[in-house]
MARVEXMI-902244 format. One record per residue: x, y, z of N, C-alpha, C, CB in turn. Coordinates in steps of 0.02 Angstrom, whole numbers, padded with zeros to 5 digits, always signed. Each point is the difference from the previous one (the first is absolute). Glycine has a CB too. Layout:
XYZXYZXYZXYZ;...
END
This chain:
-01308+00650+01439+00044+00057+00011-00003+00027+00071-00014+00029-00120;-00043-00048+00153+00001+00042+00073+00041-00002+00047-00087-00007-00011;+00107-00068+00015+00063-00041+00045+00076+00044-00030-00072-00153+00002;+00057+00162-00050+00064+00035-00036+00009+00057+00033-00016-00039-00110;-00036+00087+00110+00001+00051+00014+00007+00033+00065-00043-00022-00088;-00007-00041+00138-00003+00008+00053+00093-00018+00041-00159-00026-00026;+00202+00010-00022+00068-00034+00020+00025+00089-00003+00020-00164-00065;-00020+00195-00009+00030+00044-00027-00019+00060+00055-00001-00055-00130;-00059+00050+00160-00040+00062+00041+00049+00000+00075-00153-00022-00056;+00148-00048+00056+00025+00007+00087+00097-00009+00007-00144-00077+00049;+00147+00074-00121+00073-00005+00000+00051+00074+00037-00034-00086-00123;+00069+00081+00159+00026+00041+00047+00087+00028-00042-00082-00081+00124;+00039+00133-00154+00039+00028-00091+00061+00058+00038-00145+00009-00117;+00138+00020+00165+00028+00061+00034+00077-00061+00045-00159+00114+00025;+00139-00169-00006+00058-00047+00034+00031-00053-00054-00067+00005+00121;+00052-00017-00164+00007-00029-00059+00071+00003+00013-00104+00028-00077;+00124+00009+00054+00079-00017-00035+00050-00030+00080-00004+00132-00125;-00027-00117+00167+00054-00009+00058-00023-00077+00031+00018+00149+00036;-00092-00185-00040-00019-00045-00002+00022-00047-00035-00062+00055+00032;+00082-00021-00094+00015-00056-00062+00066-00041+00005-00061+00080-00079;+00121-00024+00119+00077+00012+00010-00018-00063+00084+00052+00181-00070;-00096-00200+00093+00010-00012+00070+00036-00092-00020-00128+00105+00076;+00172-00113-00017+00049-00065-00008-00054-00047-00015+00103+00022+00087;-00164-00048-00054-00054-00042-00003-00020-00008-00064-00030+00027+00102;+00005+00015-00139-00030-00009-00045+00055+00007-00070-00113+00037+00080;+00165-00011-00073+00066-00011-00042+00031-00088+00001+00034+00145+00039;-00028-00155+00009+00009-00054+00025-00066-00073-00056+00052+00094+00150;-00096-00095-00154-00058-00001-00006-00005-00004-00070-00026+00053+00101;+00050+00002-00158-00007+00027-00029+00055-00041-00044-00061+00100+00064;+00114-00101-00049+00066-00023-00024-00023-00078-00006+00093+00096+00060;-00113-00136-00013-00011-00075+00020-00048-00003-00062+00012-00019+00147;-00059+00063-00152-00042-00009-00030+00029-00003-00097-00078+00057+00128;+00095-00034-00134+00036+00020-00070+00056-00050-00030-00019+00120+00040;+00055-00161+00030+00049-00046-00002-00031-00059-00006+00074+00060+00057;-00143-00079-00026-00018-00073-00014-00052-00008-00052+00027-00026+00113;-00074+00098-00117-00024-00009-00079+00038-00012-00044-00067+00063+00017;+00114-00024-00039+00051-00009-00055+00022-00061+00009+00036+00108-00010;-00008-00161+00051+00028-00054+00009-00035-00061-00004+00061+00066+00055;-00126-00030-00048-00069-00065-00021-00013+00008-00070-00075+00003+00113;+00075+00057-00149-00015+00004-00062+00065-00047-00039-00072+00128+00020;+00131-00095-00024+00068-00051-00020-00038-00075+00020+00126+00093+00040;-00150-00112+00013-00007-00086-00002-00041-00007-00048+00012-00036+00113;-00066+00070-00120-00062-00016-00002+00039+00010-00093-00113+00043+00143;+00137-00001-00172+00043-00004-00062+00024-00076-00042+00042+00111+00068;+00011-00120-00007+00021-00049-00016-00023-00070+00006+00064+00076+00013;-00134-00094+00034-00029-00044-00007-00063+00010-00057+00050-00026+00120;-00104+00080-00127-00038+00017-00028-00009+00004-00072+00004+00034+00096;+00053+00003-00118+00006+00005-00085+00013-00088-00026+00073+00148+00000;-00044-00214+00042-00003-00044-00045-00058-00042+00008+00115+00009-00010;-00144+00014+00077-00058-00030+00007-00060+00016-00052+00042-00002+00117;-00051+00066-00139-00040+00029-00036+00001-00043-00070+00017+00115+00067;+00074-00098-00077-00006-00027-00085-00016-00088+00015+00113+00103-00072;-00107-00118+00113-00027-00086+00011-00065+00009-00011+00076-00051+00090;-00120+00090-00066-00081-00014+00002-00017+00036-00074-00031+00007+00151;+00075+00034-00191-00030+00037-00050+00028-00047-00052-00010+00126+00048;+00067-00156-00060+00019-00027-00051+00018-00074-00028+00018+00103+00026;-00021-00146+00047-00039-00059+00002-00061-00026+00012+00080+00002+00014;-00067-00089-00023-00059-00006+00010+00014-00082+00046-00060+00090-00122;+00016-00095+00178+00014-00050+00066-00040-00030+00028+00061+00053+00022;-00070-00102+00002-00055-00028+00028-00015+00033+00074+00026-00110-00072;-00068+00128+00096-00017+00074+00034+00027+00047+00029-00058-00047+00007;+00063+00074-00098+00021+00066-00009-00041+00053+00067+00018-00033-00153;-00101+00014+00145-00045+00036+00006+00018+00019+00078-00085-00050-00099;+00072-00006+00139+00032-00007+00056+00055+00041+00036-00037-00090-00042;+00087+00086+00007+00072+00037+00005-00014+00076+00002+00067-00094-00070;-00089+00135+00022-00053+00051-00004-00034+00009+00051-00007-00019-00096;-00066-00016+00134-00023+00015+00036+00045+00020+00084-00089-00064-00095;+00133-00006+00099+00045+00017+00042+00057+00068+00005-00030-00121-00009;+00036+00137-00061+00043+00075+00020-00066+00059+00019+00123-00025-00104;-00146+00004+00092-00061+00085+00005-00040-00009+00086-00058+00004-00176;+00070-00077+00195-00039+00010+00070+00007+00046+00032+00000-00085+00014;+00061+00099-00019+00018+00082+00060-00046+00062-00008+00134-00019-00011;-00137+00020-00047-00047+00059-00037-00091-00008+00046+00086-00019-00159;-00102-00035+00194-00080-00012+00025+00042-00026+00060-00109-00035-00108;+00146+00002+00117+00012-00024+00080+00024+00051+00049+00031-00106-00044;-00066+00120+00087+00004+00049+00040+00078+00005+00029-00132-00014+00023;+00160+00056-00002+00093-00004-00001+00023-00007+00068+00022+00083-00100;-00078-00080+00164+00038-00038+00058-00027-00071-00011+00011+00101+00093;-00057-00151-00132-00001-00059+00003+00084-00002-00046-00164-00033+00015;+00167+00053-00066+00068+00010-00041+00057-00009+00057-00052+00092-00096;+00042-00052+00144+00081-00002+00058-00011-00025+00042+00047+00085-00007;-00113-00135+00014+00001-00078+00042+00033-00042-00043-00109+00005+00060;+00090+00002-00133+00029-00088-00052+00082+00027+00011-00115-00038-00140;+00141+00104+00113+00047-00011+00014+00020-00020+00082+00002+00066-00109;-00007-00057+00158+00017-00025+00057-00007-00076+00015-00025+00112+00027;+00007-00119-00046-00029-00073+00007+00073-00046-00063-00186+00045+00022;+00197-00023-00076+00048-00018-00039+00090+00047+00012-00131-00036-00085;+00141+00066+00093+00065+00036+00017+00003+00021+00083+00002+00051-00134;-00052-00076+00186+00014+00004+00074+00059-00033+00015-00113+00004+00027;+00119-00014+00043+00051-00031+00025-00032-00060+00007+00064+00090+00051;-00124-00127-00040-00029-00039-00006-00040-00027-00068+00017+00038+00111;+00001+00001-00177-00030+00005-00040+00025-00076-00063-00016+00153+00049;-00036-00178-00095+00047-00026-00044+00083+00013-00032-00117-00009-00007;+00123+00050-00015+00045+00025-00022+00048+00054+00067-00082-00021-00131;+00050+00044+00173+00040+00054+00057+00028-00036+00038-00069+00085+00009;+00048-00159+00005+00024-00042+00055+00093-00012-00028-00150-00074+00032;+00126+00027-00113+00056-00012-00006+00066+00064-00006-00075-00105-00047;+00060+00143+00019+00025+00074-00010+00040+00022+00087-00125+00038-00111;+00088-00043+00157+00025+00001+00053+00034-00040+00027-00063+00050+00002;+00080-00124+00016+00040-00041-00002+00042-00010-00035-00057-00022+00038;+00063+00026-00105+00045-00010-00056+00034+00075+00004-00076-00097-00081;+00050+00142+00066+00064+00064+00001-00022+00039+00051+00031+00014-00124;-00067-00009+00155+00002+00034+00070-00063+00079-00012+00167-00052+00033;-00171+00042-00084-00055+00051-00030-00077-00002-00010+00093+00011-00048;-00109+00048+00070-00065+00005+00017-00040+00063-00044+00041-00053+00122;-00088+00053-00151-00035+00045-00035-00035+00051+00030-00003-00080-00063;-00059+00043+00108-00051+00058+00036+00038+00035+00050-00107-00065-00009;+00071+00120+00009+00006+00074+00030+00081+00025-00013-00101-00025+00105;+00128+00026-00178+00025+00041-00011+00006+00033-00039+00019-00039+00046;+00040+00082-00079-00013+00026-00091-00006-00046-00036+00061+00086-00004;-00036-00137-00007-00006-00047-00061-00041-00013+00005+00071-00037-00019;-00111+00012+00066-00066-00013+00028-00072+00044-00055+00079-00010+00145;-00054+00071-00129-00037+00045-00023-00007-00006-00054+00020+00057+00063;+00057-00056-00099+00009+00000-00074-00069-00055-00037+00159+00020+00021;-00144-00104+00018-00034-00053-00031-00073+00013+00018+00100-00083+00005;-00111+00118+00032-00095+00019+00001-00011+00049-00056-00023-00003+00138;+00037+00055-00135+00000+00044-00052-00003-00043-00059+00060+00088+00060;-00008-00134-00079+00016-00018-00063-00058-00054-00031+00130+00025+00034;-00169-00059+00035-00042-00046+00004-00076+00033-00033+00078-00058+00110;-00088+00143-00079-00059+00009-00031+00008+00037-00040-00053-00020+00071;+00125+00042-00105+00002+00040-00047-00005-00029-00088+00064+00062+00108;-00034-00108-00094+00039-00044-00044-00081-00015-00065+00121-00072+00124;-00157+00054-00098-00076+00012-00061-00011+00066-00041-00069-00068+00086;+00090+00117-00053-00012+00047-00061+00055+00015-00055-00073+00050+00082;+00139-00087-00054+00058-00006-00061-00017-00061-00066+00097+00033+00108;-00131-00079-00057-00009-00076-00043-00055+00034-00043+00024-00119+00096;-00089+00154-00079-00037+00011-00044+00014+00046-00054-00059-00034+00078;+00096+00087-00054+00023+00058-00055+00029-00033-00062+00030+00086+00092;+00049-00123-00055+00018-00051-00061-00017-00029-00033+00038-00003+00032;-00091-00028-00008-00022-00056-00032-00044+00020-00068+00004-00062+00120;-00040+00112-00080-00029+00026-00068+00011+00030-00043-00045-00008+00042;+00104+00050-00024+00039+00014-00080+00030-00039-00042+00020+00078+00041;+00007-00130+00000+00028-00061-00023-00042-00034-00063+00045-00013+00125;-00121+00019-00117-00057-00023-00038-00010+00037-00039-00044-00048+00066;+00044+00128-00065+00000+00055-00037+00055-00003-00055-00050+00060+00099;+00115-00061-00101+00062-00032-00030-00025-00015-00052+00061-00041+00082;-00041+00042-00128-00010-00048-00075+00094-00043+00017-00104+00119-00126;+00060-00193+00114+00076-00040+00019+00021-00030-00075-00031-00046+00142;+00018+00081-00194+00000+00005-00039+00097+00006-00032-00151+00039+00034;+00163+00021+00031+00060+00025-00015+00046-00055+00049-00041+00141-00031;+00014-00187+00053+00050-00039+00055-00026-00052-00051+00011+00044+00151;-00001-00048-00179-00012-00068-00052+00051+00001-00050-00126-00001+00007;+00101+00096-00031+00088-00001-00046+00035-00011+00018+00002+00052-00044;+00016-00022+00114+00059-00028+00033+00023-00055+00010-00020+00067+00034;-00027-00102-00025+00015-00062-00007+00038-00037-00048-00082+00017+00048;+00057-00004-00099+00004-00022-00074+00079+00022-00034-00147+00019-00010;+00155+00045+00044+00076+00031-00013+00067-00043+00073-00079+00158-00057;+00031-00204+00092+00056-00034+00018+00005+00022+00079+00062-00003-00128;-00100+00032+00154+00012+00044+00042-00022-00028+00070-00007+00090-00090;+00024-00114+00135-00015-00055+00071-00065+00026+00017+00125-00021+00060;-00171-00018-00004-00040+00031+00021-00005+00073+00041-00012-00114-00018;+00084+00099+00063+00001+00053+00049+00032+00052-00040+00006-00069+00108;+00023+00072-00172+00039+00053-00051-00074+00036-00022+00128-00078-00057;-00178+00030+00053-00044+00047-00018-00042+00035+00037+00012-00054-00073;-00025+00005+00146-00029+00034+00042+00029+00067+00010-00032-00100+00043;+00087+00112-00045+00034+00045+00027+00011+00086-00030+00046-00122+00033;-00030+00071-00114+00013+00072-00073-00054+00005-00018+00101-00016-00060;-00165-00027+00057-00052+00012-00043-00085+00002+00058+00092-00075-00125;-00100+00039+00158-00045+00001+00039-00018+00078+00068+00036-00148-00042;+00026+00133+00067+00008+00050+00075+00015+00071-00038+00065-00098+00103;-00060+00117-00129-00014+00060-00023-00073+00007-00039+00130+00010-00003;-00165-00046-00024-00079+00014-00037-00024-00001+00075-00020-00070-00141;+00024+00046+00208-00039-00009+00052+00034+00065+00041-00031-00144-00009;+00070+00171-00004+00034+00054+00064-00033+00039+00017+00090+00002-00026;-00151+00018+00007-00063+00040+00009-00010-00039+00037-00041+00056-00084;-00006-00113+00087-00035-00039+00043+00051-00038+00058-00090-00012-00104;+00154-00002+00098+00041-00003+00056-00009+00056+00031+00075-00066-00043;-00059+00133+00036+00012+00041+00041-00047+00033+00039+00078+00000-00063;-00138-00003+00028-00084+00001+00039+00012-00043+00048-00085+00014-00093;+00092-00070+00077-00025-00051+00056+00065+00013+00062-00069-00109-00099;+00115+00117+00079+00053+00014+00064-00045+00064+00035+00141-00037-00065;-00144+00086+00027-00042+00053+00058-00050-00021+00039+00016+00077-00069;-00042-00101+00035-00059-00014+00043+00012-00072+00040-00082+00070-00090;+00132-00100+00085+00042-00046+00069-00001+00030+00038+00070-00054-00032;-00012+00117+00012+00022+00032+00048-00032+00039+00039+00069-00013-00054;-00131+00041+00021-00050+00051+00055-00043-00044+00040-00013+00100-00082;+00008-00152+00061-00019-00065+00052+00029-00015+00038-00036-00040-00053;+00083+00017+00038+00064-00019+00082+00010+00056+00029+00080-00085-00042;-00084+00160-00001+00015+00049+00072-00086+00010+00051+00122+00093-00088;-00163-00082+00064-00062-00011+00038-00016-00041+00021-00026+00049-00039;+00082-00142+00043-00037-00048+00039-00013+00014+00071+00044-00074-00074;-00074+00043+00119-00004-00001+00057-00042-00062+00048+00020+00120-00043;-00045-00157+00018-00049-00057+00036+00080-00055+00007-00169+00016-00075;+00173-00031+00008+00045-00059+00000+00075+00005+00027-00070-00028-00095;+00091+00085+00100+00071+00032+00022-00026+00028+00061+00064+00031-00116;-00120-00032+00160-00012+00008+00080+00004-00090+00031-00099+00135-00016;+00068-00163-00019-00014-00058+00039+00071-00039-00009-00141-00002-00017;+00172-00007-00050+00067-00031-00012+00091+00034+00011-00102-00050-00083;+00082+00108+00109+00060+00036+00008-00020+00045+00069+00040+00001-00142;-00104-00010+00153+00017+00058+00048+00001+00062+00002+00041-00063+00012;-00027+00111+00047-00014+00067-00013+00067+00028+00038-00147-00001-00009;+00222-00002+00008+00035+00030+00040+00039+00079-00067+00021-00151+00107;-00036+00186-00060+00036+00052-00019+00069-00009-00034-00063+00043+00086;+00087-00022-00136+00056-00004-00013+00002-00038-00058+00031+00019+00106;-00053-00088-00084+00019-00075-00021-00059-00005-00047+00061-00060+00114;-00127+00038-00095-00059-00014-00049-00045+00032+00007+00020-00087-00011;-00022+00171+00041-00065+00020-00013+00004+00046-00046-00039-00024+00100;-00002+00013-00158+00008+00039-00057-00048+00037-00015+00061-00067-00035;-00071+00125+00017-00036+00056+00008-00089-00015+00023+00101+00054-00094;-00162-00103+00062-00036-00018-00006-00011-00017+00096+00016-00024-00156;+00061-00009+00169-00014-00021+00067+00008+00054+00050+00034-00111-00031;-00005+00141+00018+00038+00095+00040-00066+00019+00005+00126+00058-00065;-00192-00063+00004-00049+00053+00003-00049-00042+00044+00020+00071-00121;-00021-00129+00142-00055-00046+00045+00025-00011+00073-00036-00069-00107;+00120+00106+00105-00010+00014+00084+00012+00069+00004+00042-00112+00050;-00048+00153-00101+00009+00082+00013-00066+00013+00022+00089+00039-00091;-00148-00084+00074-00060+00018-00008-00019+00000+00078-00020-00044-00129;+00052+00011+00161-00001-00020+00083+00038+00044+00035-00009-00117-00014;+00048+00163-00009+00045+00055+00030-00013+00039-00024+00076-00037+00025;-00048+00066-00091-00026+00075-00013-00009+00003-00088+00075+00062+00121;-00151-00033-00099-00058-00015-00082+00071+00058-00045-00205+00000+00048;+00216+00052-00046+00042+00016-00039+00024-00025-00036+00004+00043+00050;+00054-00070-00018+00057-00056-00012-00036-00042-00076+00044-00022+00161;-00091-00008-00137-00036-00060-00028-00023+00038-00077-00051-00068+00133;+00013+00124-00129-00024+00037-00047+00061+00030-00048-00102+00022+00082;+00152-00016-00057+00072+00036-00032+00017-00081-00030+00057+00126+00104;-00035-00160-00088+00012-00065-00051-00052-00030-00039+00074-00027+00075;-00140+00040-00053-00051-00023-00057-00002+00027-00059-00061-00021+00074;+00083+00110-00074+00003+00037-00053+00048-00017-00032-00048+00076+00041;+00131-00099+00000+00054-00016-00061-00040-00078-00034+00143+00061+00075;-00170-00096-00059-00023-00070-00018-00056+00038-00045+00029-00099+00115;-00071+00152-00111-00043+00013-00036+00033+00003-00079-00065+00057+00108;+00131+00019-00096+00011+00019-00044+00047-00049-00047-00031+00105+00065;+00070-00171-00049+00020-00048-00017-00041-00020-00058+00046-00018+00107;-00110+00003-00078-00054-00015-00060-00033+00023-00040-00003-00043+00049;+00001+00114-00043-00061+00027-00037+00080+00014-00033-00153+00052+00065;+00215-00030-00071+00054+00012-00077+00000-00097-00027+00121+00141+00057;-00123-00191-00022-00008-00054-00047-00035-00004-00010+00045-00043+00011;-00110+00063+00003-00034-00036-00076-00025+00068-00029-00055-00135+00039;+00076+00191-00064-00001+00052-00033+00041-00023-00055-00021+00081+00091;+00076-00112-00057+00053-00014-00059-00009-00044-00039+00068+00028+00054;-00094-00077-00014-00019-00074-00049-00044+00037-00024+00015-00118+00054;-00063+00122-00049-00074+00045-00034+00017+00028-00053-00051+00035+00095;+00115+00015-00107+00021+00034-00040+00050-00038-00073-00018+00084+00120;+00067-00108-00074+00068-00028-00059+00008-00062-00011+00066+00076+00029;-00101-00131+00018-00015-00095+00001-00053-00020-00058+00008-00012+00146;-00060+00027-00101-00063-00009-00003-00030+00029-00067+00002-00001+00126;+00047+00067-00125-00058-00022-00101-00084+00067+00012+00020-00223-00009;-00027+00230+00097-00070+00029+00001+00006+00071-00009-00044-00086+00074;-00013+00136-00106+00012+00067+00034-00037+00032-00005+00080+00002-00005;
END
């Protein structure tokens, strides 16, 4: 709690509201909110079928596949925005051709941002799912079955609603991940104003200009987190 406190003590409460309004950190603020959200949506639409793949089949290494989604979760996140650089660069496996073939380039921009974010966020959606997915009695996707009903008819009427608890956990907590990234979205996107510096990065060069500044966005990033996981804590999660 001291680090907490010691944030809350030196926080500069009397400039607050006119700090908060300043173009920089609005600027900042907005970027920030546009590529979390836009990493969570990927991380959605790749994540939820990845999950029900590891929860409801069965593959020759499964185990593997698994270990590989959760690396992000222990791999430190600027080695994270070297692999990506190294694969979506302009010299990269995949960035080379991307640049010759349509003229497009990933690092150091928003999209940029978006796919780092989405890179270390994307494990706490796969795990949330996955484990409700296991939690599920598939019991009821069997009737369905049995009444005739396609796989994806049931994924859809009978499965994704018993998991919408555990979908919607795990999107938050994507999403409060991709908005607090910063290792892997410095080294693979960069830090320009406007374009890819998203709040996490605003507060590591405010810290070099003015500690205020830096301390006034740590608190909105504080208070970001301490209402998610109050909430999960409260209406997900089951704890209290």
């Amino acid at each position: 709690m001291l680090p907490l406190a010691g944030l809350l003590i030196r926080a500069p409460w009397t400039t607050l509201p006119e700090r908060l309004t300043e173009p920089g950190i609005l600027a900042a603020l907005r970027l920030s909110l546009l590529t979390a959200t836009l990493a969570t949506i990927v991380c959605l639409i790749l994540g939820v079928p990845l999950a029900w793949l590891l929860a409801r089949t069965t593959f020759p290494g499964r185990r593997f596949v698994r270990a590989l989604v959760t690396v992000p979760l222990v791999l430190p996140p600027v080695v994270g925005g070297v692999a990506l650089l190294l694969v979506f660069g302009r010299r990269g496996l995949v960035g080379e051709w991307l640049d010759t073939t349509f003229g497009f380039t990933l690092p150091f921009t928003t999209t940029g941002v978006v796919v780092a974010e989405a890179f270390v966020a994307m494990p706490f959606l796969v795990i949330s799912v996955e484990g409700a997915l296991r939690g599920a009695d598939s019991r009821y996707e069997e009737a369905a079955a049995t009444l005739g009903a396609s796989r994806w008819t049931a994924f859809r009427r009978v499965t994704l609603p018993l998991i919408a608890p555990g979908v919607a956990a795990g999107a938050v907590l994507c999403w409060a991940r991709a908005l607090g990234e910063f290792g892997a979205t410095i080294t693979f996107a960069g830090n320009f104003p406007g374009r890819t510096q998203t709040m996490p990065l605003a507060v590591y060069l405010a810290l070099e200009q003015d500690l205020d500044a830096a301390i006034v966005l740590s608190l909105v990033l504080l208070v970001v987190s301490v209402v998610i996981l109050a909430t999960l804590r409260d209406k997900w999660v089951g704890v209290t």
